[in-house]
C-alpha positions as a Markdown table, in Angstrom:
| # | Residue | x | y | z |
|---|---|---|---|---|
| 1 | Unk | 109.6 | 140.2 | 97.7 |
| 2 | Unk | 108.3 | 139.7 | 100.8 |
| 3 | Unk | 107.3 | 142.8 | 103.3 |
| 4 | Unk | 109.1 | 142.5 | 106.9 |
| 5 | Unk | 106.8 | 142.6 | 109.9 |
| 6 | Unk | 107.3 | 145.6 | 111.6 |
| 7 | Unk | 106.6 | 145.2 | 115.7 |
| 8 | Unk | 102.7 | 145.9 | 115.1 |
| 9 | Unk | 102.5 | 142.8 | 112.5 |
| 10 | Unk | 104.0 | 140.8 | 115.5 |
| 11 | Unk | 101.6 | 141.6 | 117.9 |
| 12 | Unk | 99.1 | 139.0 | 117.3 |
| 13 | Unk | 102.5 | 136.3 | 117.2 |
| 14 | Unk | 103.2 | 137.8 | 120.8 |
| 15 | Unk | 99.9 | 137.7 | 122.2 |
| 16 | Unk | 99.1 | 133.9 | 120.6 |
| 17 | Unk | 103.0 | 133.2 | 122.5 |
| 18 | Unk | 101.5 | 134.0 | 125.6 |
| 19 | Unk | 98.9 | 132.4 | 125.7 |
| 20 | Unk | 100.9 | 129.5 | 125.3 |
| 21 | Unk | 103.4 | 130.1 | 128.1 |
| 22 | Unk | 100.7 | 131.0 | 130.1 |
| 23 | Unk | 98.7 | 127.6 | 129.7 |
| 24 | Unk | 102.3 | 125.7 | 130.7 |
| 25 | Unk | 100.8 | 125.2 | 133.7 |
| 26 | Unk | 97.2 | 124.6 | 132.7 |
| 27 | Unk | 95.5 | 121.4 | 133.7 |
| 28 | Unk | 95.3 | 120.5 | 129.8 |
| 29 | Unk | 98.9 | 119.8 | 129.0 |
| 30 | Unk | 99.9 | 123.4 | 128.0 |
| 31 | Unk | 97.8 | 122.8 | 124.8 |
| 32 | Unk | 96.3 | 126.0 | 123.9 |
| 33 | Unk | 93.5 | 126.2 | 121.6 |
| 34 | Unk | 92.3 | 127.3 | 118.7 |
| 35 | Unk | 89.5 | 128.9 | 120.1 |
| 36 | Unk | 91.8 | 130.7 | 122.6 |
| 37 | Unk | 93.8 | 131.7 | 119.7 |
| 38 | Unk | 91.0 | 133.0 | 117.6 |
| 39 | Unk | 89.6 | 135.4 | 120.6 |
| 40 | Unk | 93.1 | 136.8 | 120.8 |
| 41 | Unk | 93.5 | 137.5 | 117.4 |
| 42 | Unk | 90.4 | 139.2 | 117.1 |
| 43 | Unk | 90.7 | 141.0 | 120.4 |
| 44 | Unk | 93.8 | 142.5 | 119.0 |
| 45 | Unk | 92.1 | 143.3 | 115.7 |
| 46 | Unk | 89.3 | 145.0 | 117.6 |
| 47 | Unk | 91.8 | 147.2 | 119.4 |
| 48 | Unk | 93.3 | 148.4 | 116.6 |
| 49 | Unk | 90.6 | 149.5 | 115.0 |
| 50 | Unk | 89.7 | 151.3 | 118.2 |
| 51 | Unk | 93.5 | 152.7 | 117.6 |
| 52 | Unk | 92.7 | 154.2 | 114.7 |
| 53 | Unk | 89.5 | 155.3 | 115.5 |
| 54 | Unk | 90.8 | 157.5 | 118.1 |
| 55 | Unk | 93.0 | 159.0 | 116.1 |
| 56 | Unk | 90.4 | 159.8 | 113.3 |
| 57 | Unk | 91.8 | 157.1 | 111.0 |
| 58 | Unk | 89.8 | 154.9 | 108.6 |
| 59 | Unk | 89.2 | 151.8 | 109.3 |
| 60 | Unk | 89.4 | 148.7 | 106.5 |
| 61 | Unk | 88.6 | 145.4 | 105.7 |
| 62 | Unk | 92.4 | 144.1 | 104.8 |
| 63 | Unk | 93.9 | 144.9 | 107.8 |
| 64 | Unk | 91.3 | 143.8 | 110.2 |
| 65 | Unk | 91.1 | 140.4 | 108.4 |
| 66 | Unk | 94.8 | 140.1 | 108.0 |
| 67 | Unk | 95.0 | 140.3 | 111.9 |
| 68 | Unk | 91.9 | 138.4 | 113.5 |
| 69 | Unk | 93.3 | 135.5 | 111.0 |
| 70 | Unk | 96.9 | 135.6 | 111.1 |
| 71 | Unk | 96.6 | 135.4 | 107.9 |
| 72 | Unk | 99.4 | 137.5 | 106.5 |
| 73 | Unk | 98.4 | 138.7 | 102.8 |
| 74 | Unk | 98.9 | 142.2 | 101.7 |
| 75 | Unk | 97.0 | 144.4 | 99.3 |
| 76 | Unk | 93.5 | 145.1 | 98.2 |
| 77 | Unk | 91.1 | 142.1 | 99.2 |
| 78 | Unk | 90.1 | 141.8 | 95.5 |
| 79 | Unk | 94.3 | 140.1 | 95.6 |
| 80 | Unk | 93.9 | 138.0 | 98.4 |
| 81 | Unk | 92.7 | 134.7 | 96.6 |
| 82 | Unk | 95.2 | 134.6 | 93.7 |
| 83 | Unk | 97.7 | 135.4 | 96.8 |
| 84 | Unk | 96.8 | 132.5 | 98.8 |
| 85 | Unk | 97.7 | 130.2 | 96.4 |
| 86 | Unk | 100.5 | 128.0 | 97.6 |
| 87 | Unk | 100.9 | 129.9 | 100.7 |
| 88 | Unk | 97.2 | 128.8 | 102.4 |
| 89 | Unk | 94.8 | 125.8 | 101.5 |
| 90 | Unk | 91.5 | 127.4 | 100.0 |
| 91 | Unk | 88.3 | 126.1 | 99.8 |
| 92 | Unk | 84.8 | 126.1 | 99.1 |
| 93 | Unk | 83.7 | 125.6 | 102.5 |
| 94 | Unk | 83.8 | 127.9 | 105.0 |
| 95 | Unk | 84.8 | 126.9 | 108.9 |
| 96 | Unk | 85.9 | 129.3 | 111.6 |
| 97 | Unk | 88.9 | 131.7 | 111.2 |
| 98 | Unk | 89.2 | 131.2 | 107.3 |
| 99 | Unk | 88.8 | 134.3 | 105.5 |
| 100 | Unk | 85.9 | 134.8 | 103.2 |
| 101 | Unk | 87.1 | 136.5 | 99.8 |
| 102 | Unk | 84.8 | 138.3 | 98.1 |
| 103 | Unk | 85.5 | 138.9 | 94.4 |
| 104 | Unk | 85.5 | 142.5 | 92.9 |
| 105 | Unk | 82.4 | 144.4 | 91.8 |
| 106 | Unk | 81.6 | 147.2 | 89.5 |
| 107 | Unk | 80.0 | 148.5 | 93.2 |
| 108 | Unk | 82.9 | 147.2 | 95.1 |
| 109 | Unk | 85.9 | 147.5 | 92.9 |
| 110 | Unk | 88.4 | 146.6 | 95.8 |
| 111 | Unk | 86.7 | 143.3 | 96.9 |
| 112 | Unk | 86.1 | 142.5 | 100.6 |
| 113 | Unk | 87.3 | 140.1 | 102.6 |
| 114 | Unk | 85.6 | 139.0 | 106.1 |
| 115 | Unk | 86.6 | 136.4 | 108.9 |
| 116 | Unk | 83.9 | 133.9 | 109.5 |
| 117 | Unk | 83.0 | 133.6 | 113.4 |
| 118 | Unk | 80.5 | 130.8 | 113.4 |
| 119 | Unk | 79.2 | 127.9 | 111.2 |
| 120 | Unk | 75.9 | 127.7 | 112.0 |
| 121 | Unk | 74.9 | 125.3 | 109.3 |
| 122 | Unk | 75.3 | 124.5 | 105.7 |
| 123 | Unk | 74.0 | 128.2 | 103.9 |
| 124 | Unk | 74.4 | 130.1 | 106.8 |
| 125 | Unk | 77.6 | 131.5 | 108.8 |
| 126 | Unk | 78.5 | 134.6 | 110.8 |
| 127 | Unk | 82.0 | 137.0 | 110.3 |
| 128 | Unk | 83.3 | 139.1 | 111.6 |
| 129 | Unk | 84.8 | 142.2 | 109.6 |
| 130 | Unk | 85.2 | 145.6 | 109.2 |
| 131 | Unk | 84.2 | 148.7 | 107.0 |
| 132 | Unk | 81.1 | 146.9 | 105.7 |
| 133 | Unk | 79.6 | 149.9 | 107.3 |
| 134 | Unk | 81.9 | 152.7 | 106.7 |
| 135 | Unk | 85.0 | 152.5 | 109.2 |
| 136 | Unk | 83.2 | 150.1 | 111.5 |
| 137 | Unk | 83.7 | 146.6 | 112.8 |
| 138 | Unk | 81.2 | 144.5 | 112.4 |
| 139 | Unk | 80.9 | 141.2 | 114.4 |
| 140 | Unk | 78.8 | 138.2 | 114.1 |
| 141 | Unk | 76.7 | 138.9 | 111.2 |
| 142 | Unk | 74.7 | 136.9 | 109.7 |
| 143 | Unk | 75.9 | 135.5 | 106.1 |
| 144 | Unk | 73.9 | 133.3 | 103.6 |
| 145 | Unk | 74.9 | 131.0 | 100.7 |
| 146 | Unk | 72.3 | 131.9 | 97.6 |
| 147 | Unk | 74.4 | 130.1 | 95.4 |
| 148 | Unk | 72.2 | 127.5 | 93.1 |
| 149 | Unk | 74.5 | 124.7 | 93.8 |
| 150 | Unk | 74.7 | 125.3 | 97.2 |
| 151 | Unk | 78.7 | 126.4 | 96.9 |
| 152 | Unk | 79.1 | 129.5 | 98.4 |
| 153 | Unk | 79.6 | 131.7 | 95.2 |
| 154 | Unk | 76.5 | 133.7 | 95.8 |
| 155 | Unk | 76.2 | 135.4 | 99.5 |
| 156 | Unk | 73.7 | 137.8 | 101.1 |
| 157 | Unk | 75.1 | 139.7 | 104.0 |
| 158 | Unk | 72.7 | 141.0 | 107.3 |
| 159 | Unk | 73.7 | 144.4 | 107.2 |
| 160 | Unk | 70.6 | 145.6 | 109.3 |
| 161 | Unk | 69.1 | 143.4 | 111.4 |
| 162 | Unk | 66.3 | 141.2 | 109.8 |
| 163 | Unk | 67.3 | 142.1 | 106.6 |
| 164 | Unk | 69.7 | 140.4 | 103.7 |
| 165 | Unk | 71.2 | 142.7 | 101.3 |
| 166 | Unk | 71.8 | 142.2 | 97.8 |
| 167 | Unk | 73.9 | 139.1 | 96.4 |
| 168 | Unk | 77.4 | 139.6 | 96.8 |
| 169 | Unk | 80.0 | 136.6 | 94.7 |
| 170 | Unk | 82.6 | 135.4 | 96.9 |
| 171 | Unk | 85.5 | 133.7 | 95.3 |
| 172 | Unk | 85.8 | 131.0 | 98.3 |
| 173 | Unk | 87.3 | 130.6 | 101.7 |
| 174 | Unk | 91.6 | 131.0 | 102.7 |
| 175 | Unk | 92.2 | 128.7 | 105.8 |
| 176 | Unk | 95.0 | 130.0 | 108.3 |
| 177 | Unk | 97.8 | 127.7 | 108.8 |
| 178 | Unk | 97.0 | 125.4 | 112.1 |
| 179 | Unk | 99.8 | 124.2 | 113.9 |
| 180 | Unk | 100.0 | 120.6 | 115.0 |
| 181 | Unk | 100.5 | 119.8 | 118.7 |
């Protein structure tokens, strides 16, 4: 059964809808684009975590990917893949706004999931996501395919600057919906 979106779940929709009433005028035919999209989603996603924050809540991967994506999944990130299935394209290849999934762990039982930011080339991206570091965002950091055949199985993360953690498998990239124009 699917959940109803309460107003919060909404917010991203609303803030995505204005944008789009807001370009009518815009020089570019009242196209909006994905870019724009993408920065609104994840200012909203930033906010909420500073929501929670300041009221001594913990902060967590799901729902920070869930919103800078618009991708709506629910439950523990280690679920998201098997979710996806029908509902989103998934891939191998990452590209900006899909969500990384990172499969389960004996250190990280709930799996992770991350939005990537950038595509800098082919074995190296940035995300953006939250409670790598323990109820923090973390934007823009550095990701890198170890994977022997070069398919994004096998990551290292930048968790300090300069230096790649351990390897970390991902299971492979969900791609949010993109409306055509």
């Amino acid at each position: 059964m699917k959940r109803a979106f309460s107003r919060a779940r909404q917010l991203p929709l609303a803030a995505a809808g204005l944008l789009i009433l807001a370009n009518c005028a815009s020089p570019n035919g009242g196209q909006v684009s994905r870019t724009e999209v993408e920065a609104a989603r994840l200012e909203y996603a930033v906010s909420q975590v500073e929501n929670l924050q300041s009221s001594g809540k913990r902060v967590w991967c799901v729902p920070f990917a869930r919103n800078a994506s618009g991708i709506e999944i629910y439950g523990n990130a280690k679920t998201w893949w098997g979710q996806a299935k029908g509902l989103f394209d998934r891939g191998q290849n990452p590209e900006p706004g899909a969500v990384m999934a990172f499969s389960a762990t004996r250190s990280n039982p709930l799996g992770h999931v991350a939005v990537v930011s950038k595509v800098e080339d082919s074995r190296r991206i940035e995300v953006n996501h939250a409670n790598w570091h323990r109820n923090k965002v973390s934007l823009g950091m550095a990701v890198i395919d170890v994977s022997e055949d070069n398919d994004w199985s096998a990551v290292r993360l930048e968790s300090n600057p300069g230096a790649f953690g351990r390897v970390y498998p991902v299971t492979g990239f969900i791609l949010p919906t993109v409306e055509d124009s």
